[in-house]
Backbone bond lengths (Angstrom), bond angles and torsions (degrees), N, CA, C in turn:
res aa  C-N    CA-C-N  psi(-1)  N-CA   C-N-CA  omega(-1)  CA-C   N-CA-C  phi
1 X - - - 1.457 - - 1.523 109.19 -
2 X 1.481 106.08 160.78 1.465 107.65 174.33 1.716 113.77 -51.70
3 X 1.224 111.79 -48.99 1.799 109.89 -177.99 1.050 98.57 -64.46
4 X 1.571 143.15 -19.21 1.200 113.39 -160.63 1.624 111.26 -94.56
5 X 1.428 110.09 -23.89 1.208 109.63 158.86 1.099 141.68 -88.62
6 X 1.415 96.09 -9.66 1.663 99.54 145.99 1.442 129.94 -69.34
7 X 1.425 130.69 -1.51 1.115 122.21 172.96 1.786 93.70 -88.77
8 X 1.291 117.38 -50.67 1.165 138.19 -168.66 2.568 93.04 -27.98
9 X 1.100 75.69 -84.02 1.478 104.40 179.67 1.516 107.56 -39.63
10 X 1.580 109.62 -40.52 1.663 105.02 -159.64 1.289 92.37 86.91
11 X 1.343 149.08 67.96 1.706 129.91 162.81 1.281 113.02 -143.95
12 X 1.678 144.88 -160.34 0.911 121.11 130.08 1.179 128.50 -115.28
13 X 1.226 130.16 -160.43 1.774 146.87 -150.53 1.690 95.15 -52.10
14 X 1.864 79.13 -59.95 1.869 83.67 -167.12 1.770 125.09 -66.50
15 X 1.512 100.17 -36.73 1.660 110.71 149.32 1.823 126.60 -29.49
16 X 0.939 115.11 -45.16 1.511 147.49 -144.47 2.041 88.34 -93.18
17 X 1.637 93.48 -44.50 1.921 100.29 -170.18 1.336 103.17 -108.00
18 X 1.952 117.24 8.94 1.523 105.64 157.22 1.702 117.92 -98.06
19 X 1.479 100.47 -13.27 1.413 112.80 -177.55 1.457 102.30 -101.77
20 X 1.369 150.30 -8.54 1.009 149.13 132.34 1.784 106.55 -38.43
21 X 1.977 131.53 -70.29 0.705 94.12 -143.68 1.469 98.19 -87.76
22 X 1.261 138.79 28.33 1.629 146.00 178.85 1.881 93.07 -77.57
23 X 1.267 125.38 -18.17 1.411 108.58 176.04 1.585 115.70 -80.07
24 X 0.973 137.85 -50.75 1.332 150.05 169.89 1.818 112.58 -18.59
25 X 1.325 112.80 -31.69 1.476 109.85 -176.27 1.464 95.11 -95.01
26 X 1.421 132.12 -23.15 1.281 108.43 148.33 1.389 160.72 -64.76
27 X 1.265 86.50 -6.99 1.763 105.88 -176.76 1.569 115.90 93.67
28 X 1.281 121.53 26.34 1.461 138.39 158.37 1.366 112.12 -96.82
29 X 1.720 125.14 105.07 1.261 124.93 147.97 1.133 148.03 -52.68
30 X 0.667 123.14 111.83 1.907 118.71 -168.86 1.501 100.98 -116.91
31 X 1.639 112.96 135.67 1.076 140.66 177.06 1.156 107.24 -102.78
32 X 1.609 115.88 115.97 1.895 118.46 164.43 1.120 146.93 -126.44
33 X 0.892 137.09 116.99 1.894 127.22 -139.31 1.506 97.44 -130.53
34 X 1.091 104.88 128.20 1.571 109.51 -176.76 1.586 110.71 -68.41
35 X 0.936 92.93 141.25 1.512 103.16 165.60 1.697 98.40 102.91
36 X 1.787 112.13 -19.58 1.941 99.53 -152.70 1.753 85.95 -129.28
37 X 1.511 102.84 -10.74 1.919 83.65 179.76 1.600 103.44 124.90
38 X 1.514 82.72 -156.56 2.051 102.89 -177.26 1.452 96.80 -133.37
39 X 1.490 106.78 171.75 1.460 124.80 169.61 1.052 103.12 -177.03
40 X 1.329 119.78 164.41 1.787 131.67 -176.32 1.902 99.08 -92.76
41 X 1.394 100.88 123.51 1.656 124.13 157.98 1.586 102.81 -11.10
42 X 1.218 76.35 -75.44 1.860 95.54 175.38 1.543 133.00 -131.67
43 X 1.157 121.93 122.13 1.608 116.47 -172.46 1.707 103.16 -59.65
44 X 1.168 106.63 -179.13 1.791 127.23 -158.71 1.567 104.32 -166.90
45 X 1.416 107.63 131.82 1.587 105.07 163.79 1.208 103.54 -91.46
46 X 1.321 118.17 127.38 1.714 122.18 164.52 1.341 101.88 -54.23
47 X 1.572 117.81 145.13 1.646 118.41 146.46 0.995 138.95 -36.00
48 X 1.231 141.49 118.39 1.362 128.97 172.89 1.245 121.82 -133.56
49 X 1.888 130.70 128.83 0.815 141.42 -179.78 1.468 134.03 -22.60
50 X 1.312 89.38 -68.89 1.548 108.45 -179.65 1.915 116.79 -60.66
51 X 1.516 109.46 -21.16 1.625 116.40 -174.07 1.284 104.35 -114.51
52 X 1.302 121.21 -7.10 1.437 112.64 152.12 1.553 108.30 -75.07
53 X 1.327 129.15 -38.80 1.110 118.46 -163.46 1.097 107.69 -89.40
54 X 1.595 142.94 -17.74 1.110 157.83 155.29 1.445 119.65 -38.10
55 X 1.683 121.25 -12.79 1.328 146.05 -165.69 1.183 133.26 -119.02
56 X 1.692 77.80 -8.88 2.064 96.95 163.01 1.071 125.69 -99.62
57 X 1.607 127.24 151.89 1.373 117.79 -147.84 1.420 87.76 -99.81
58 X 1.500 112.90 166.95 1.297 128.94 -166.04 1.810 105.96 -60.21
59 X 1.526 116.65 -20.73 1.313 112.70 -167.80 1.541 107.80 -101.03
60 X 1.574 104.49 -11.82 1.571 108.39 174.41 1.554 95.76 -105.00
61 X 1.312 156.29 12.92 1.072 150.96 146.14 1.746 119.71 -25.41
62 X 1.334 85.51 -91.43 1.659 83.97 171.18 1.421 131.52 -63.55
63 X 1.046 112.68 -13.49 1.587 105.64 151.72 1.575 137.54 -23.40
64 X 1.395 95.64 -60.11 1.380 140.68 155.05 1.177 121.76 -20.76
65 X 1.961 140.18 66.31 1.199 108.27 -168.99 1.495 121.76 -117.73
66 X 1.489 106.18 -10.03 1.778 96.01 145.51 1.870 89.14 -155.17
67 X 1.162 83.23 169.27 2.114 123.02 176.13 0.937 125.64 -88.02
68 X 1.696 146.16 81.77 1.542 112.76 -147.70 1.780 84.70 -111.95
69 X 1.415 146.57 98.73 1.150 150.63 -166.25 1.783 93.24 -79.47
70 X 0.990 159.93 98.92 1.301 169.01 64.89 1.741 106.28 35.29
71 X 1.713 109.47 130.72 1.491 97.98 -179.76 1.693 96.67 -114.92
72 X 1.267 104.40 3.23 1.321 120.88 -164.98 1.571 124.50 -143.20
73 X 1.214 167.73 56.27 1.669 121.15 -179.83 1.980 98.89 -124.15
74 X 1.507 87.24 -152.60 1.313 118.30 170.18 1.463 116.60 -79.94
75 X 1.417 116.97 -70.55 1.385 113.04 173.12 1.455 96.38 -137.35
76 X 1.337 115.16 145.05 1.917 103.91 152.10 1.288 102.12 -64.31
77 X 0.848 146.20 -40.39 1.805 126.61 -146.86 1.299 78.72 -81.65
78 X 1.709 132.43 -57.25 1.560 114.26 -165.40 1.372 121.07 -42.33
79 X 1.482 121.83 -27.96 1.362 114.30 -147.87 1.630 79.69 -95.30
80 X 1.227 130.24 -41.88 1.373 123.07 168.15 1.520 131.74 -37.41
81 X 1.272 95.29 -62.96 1.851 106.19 157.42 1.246 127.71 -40.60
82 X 1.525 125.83 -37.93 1.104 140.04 166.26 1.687 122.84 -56.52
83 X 1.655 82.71 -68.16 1.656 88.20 167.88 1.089 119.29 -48.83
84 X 1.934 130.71 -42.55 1.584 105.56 -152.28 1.452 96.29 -67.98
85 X 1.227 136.42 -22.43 1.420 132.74 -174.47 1.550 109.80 -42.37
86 X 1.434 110.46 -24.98 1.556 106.39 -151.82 1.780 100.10 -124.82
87 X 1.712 101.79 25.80 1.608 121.42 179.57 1.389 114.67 60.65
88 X 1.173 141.26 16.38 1.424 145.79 132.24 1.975 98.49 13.75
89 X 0.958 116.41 119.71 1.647 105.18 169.59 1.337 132.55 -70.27
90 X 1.004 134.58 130.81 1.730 125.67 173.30 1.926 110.51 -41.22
91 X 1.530 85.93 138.32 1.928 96.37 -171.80 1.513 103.86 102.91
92 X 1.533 123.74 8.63 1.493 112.19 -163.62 1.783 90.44 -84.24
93 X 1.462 106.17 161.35 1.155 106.87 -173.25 2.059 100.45 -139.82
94 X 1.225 99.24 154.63 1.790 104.15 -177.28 1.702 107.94 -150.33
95 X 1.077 94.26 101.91 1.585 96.66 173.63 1.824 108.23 -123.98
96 X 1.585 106.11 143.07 1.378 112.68 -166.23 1.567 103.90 -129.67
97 X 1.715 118.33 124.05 1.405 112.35 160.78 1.482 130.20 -40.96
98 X 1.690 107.53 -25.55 1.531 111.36 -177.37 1.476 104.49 -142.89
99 X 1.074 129.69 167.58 1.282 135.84 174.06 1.567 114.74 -162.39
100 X 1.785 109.64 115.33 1.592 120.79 -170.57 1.348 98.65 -77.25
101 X 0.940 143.31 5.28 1.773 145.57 -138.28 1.436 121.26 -157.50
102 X 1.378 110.14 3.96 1.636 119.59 -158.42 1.953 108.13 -56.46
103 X 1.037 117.59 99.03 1.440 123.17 178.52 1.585 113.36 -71.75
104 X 1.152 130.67 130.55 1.470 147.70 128.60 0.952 140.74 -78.62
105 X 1.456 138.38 -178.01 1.802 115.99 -155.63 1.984 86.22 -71.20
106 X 1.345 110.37 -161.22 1.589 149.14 153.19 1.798 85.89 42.38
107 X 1.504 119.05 30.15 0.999 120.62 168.69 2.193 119.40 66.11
108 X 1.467 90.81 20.43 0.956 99.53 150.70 1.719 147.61 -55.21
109 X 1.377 146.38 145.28 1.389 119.41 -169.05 1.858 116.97 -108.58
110 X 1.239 116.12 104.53 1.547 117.49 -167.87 1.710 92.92 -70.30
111 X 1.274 97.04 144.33 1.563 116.97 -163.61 1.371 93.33 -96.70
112 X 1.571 108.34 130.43 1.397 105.65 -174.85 1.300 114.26 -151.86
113 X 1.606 102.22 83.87 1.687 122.11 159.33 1.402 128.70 -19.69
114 X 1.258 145.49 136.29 1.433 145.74 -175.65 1.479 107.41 -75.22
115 X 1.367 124.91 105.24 1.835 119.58 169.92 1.772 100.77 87.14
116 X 1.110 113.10 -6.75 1.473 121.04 -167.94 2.090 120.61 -69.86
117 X 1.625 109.98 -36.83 0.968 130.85 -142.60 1.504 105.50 -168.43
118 X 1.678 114.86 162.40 1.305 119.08 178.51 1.640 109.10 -100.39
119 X 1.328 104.93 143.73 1.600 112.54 -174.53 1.239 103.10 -151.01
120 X 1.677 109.82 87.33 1.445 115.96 -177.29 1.787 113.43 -128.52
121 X 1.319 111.41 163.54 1.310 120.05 -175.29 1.266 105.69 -163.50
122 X 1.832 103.19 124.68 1.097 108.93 179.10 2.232 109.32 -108.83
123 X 1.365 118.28 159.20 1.248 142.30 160.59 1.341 95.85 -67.09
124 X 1.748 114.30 141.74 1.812 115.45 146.89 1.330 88.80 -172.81
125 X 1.282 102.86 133.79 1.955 130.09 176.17 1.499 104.43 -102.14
126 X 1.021 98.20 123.28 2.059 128.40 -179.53 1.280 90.77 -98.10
127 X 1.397 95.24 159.96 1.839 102.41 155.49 0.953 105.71 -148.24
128 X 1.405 134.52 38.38 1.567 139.17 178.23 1.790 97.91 -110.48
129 X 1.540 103.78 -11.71 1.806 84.98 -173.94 1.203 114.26 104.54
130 X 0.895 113.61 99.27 2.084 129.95 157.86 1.844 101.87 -14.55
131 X 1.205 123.22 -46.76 1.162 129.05 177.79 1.769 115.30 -47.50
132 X 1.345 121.85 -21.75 1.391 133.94 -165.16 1.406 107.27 -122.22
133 X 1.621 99.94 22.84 2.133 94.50 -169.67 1.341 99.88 -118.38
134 X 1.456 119.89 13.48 2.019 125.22 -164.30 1.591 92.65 -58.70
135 X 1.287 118.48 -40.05 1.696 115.96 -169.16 1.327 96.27 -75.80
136 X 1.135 141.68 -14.30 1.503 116.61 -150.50 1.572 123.76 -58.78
137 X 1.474 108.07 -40.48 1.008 136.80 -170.56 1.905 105.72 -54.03
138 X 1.370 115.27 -50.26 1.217 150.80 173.57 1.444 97.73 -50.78
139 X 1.237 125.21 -72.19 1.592 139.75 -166.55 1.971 98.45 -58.28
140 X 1.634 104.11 -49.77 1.512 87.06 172.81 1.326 123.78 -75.79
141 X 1.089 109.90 -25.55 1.612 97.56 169.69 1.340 134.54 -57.53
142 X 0.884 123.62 -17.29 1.549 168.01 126.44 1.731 107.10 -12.02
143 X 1.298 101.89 -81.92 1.493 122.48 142.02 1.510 122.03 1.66
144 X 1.824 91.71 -78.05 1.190 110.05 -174.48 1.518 116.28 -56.52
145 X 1.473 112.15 -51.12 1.235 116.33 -176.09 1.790 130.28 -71.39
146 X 1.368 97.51 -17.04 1.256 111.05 149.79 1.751 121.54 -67.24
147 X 0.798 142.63 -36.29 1.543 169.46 179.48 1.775 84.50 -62.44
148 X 1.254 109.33 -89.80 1.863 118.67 -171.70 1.396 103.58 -50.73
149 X 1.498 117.03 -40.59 2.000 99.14 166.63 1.166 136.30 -43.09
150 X 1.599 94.73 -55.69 1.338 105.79 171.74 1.459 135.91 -54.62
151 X 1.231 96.72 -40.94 1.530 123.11 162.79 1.894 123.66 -57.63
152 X 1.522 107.68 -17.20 1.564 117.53 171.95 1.398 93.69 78.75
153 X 1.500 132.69 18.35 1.319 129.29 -179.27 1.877 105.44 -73.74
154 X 1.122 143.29 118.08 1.477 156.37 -171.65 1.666 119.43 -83.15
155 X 1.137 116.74 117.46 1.409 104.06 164.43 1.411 118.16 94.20
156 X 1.323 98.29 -3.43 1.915 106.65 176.44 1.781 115.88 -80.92
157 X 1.233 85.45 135.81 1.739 95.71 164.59 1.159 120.09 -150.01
158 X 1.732 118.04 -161.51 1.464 115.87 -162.04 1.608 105.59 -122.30
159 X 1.007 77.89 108.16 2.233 81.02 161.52 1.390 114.06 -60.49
160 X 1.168 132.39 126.56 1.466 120.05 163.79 1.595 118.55 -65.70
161 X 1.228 102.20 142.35 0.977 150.36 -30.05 1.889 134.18 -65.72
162 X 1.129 94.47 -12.71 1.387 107.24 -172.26 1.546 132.43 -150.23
163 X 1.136 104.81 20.39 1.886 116.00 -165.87 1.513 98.63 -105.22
164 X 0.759 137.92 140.04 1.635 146.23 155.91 1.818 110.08 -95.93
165 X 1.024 109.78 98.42 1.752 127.60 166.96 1.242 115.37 -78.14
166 X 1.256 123.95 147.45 1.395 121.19 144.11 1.936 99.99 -131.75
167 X 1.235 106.52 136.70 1.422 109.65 173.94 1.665 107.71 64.49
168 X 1.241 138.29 13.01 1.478 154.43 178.01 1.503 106.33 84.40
169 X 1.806 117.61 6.02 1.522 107.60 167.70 1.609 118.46 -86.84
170 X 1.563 139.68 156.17 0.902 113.28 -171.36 1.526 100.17 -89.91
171 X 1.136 126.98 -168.91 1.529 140.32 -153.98 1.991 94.48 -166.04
172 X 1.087 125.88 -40.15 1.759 119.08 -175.93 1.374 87.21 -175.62
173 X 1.675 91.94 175.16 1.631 111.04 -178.17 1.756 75.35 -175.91
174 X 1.901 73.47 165.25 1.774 100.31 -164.23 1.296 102.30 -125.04
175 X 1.163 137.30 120.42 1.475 145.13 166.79 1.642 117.23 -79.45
176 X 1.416 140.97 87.19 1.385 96.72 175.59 1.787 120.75 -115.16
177 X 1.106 117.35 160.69 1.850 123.17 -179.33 1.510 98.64 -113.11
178 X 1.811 85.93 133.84 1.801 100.45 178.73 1.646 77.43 -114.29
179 X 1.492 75.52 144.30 1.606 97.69 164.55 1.855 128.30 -142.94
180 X 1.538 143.65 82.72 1.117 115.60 -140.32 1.779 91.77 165.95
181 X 1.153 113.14 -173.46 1.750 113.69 170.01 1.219 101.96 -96.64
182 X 1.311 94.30 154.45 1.600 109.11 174.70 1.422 132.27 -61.75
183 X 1.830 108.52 -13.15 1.360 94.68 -169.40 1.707 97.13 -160.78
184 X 1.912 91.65 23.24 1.549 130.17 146.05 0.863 155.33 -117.52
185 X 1.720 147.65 -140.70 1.053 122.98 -166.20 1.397 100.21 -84.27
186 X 1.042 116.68 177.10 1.724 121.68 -171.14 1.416 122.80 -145.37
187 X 1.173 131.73 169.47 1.639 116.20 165.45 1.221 87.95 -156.65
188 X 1.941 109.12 148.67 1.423 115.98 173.10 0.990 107.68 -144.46
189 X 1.334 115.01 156.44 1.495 131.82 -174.96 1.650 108.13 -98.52
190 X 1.453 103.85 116.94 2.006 81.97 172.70 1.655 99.90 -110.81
191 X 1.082 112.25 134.87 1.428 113.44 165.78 1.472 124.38 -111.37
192 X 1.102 131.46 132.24 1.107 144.11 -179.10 1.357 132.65 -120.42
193 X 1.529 125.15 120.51 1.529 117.12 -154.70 1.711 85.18 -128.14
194 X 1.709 111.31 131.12 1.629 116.73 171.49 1.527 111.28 -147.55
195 X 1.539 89.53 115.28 1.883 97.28 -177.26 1.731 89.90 -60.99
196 X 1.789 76.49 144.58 1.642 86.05 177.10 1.406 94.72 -131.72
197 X 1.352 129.02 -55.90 1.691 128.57 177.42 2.099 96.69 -134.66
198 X 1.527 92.80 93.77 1.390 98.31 -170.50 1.724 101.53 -66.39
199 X 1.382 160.37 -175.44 1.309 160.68 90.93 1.614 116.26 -32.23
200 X 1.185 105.95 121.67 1.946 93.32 167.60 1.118 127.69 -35.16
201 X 1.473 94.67 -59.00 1.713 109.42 165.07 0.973 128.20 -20.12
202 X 1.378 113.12 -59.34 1.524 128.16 -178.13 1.263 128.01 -87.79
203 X 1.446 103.82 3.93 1.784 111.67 172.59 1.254 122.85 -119.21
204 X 1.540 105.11 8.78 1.474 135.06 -179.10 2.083 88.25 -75.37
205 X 1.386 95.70 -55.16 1.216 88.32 -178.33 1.595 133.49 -89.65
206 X 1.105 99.79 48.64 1.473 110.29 -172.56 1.423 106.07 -103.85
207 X 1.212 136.13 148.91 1.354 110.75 171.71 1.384 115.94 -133.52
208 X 1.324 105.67 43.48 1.517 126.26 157.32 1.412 99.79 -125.16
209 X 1.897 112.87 174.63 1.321 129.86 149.81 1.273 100.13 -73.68
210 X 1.844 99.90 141.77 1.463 117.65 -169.00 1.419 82.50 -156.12
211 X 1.683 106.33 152.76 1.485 125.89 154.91 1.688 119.95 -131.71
212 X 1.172 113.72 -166.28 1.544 107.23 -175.77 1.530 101.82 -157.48
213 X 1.651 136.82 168.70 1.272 134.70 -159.40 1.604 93.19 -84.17
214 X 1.184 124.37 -42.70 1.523 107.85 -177.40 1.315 110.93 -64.01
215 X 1.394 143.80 -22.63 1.362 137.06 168.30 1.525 116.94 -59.03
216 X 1.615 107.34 -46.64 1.551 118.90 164.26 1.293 120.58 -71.05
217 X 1.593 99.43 11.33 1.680 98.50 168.60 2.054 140.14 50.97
218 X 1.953 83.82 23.86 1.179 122.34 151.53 1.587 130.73 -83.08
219 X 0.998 134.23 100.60 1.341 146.30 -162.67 1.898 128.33 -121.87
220 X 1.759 90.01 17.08 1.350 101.05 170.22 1.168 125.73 -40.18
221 X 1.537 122.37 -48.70 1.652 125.91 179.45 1.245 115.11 108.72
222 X 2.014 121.11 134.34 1.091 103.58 -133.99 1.878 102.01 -86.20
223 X 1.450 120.46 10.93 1.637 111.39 175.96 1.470 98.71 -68.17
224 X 1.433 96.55 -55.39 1.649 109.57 -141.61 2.011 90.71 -64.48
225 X 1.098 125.20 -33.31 1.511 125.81 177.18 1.501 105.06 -74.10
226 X 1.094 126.36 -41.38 1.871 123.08 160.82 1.526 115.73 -39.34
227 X 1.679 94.11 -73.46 1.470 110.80 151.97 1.821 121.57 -4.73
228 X 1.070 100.76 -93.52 1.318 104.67 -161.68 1.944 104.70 -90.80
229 X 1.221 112.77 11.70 1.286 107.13 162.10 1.795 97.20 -104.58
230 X 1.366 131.98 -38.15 1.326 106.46 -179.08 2.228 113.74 -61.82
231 X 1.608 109.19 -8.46 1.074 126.77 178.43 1.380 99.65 -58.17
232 X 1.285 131.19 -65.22 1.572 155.34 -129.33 1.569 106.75 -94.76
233 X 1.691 102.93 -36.64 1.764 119.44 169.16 1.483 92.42 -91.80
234 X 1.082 146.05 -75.37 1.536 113.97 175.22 1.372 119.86 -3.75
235 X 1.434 100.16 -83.76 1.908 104.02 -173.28 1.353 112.72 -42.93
236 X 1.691 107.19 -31.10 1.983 103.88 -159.98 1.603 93.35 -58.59
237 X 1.864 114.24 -61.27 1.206 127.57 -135.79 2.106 86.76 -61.45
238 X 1.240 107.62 -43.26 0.965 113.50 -167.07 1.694 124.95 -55.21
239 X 1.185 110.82 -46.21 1.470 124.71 168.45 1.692 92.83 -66.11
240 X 1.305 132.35 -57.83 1.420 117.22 -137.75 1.838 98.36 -71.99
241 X 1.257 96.82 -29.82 1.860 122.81 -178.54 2.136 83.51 -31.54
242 X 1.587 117.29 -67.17 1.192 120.31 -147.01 1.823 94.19 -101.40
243 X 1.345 122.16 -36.34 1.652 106.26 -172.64 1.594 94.05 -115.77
244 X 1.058 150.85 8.05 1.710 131.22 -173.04 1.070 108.98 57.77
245 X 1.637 87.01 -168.59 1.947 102.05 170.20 1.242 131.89 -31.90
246 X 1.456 89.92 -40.17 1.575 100.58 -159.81 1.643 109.82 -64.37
247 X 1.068 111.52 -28.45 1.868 111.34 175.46 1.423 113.21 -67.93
248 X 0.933 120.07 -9.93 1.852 144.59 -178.97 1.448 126.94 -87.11
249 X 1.406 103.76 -20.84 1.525 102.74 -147.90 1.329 107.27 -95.87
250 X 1.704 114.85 -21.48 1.345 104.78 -178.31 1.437 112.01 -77.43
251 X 1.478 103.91 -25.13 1.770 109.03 -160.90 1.835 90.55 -85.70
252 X 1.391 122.41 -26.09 1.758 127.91 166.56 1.673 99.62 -37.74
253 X 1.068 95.84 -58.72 2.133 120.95 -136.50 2.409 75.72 -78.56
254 X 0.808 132.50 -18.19 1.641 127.33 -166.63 1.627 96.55 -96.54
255 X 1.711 121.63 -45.72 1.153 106.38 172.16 1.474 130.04 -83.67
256 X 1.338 131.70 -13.72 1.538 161.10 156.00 1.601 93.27 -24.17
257 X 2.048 91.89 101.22 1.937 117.10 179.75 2.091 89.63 -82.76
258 X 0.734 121.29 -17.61 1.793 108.28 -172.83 1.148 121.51 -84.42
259 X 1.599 107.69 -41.31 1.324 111.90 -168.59 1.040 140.30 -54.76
260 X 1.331 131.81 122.77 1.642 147.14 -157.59 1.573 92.33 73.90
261 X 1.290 145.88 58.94 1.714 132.25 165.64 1.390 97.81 -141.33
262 X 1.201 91.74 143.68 1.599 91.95 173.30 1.467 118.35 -77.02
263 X 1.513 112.59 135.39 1.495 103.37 -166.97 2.201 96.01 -129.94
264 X 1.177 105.29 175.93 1.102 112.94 161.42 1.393 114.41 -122.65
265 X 1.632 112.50 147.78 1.210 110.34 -179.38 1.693 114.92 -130.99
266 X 1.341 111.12 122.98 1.870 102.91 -176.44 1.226 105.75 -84.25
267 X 1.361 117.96 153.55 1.528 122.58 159.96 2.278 94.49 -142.05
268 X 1.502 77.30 93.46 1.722 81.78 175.91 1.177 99.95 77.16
269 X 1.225 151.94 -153.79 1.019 167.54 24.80 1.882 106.43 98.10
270 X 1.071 121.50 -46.59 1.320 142.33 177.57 1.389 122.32 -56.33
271 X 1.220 121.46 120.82 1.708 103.95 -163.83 1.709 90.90 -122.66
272 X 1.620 108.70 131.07 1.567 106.84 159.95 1.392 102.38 -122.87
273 X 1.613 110.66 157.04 1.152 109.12 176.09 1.712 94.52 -138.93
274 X 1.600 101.15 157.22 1.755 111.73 -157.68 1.447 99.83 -147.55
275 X 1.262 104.00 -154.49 1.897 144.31 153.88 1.122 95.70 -132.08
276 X 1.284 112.77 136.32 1.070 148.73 -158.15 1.998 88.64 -102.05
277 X 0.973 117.06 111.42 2.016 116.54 169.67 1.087 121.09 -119.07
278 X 1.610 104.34 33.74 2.277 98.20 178.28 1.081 92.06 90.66
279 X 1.512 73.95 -162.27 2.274 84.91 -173.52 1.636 93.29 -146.98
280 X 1.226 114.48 174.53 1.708 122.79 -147.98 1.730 83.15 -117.06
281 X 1.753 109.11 158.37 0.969 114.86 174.38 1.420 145.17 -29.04
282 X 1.679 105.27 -22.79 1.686 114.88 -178.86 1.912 93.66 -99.33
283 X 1.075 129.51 10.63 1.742 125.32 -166.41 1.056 110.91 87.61
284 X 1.332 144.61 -17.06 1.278 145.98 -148.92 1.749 92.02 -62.71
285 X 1.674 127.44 136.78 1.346 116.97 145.06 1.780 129.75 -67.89
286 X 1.841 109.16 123.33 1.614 104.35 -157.89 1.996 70.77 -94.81
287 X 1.511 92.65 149.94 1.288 102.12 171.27 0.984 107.68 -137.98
288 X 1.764 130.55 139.89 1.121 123.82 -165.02 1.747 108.21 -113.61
289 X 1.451 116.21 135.06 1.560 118.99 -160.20 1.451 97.99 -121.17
290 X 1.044 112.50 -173.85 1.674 139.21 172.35 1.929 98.82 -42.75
291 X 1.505 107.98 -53.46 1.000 125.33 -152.62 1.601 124.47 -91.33
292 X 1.671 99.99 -23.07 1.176 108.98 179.90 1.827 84.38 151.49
293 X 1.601 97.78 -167.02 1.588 127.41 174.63 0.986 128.57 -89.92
294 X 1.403 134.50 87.63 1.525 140.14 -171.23 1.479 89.08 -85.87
295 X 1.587 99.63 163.66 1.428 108.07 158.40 1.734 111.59 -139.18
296 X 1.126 102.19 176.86 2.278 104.73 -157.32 0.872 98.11 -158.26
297 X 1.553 121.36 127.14 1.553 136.80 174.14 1.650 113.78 -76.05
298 X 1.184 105.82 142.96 0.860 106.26 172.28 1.608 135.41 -51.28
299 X 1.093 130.93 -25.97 1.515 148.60 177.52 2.103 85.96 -70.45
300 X 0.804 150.94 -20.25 1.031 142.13 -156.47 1.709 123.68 -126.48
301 X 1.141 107.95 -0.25 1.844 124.55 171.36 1.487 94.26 -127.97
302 X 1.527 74.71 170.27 1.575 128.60 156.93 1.306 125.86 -122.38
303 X 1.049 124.49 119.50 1.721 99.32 -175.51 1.887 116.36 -133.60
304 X 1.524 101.50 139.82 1.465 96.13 -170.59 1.195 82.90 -137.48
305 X 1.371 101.52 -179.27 1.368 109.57 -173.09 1.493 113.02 -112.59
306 X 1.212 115.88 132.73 1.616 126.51 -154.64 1.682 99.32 -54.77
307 X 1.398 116.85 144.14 1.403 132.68 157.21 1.269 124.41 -68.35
């Protein structure tokens, strides 16, 4: 009840129903019934340090070189971006209960509920050059789907270049920022956004089909799924550091939702439509036309699948 957390707090009644309604612009529902109180729509495990890290395997451990648990920001990847300026070490990690700023590719805005979902971004320094990172994006997704196996999650795959589907709703997507010389040392930001217990509320405003692990009736919990997905991008960054794409591509080419379908692809204004045939050794999507097999970088579509 309101008094009761007002004793809780030290406050009073009316205190208690101005800081109540300060949750709502975050994407926390609160249910209130006169006479019996408040409660949250839906409960949430907060993050926690120690059980995320508890979830990494002994060989991705040290990887690991700090946690920055966020109760608040703009973006993780921003606060990442920021930092590497100021030498932050490779392995840095930023995950936030909320995010006012949540980015998606082409500068889109990922909707990002308070306690709702995962909103993480990790630091990692290359020294081969931004020029050799076109797969990266590809290789974590990769990642990802290793992560949802493990997890007994069903029916998931990969949009090219970077969406994780199950059933054509999305479930996560991967953002990443190169920052560095082209054919030097480098640093990148990977960010990664995965409904885990979306709010209605908050999927009202989505304006795609989307799902989340409690709908797929996965209920691991959101450390231990942080956990063992910051496990899974460990290994990627790590292998890709010494072989690239190419160590990626067969286990890519098994989860791949397009392949052989006819899809459409925008660039601006510009509409092509194909078969969709995988993607060629550098990631590129090969699409097959009237004319033959083009292929299209990722920085340069959209891709859905034709009506």
């Amino acid at each position: 009840s309101g008094q009761e957390l007002g004793k809780i707090l030290g406050v009073s009644r009316a205190a208690v129903w101005k800081m109540l309604s300060r949750l709502e612009p975050l994407g926390l529902e609160i249910h209130a019934v006169s006479g019996r109180g408040y409660r949250l729509a839906n409960s949430f495990e907060p993050l926690d340090r120690d059980l995320i890290i508890e979830q990494l395997g002994s060989d991705t451990r040290p990887y690991l070189k700090d946690l920055d648990i966020l109760d608040e920001t703009d973006s993780t990847s921003g606060v990442l971006l920021q930092s590497a300026q100021q030498g932050i070490p490779s392995g840095s990690v930023c995950l936030a209960e909320f995010q006012h700023g949540g980015r998606g590719r082409r500068g889109r805005q990922w909707l990002s509920p308070y306690g709702a979902n995962i909103y993480l971004s990790l630091l990692w320094r290359f020294q081969e050059g931004a020029a050799q990172l076109g797969g990266l994006s590809l290789a974590i997704g990769v990642a990802l789907m290793r992560t949802l196996y493990e997890l007994h999650v069903e029916g998931a795959g990969i949009k090219w270049p970077n969406d994780i589907l199950i059933d054509g709703r999305k479930l996560a997507g991967i953002l990443i920022d190169v920052a560095g010389e082209s054919a030097g040392p480098c640093h990148v930001v990977i960010g990664v956004g995965m409904n885990y217990h979306m709010p209605e509320s908050a999927g009202e405003q989505i304006e795609q089909p989307w799902t989340d692990l409690w709908q797929q009736g996965t209920h691991a919990g959101r450390n231990r799924t942080v956990g063992r997905l910051l496990h899974h991008i460990f290994n990627t960054v790590k292998l890709y550091e010494t072989a690239g794409l190419e160590a990626f591509l067969d286990e890519w080419k098994q989860w791949d939702v397009t392949r052989d379908q006819t899809v459409t692809i925008y660039q601006g204004e510009k509409r092509i439509d194909g078969v969709a045939r995988g993607i060629d050794e550098h990631g590129l999507l090969c699409l097959q036309q009237e004319d033959g097999i083009h292929t299209y970088a990722s920085g340069e579509v959209s891709l859905r699948k034709a009506c």
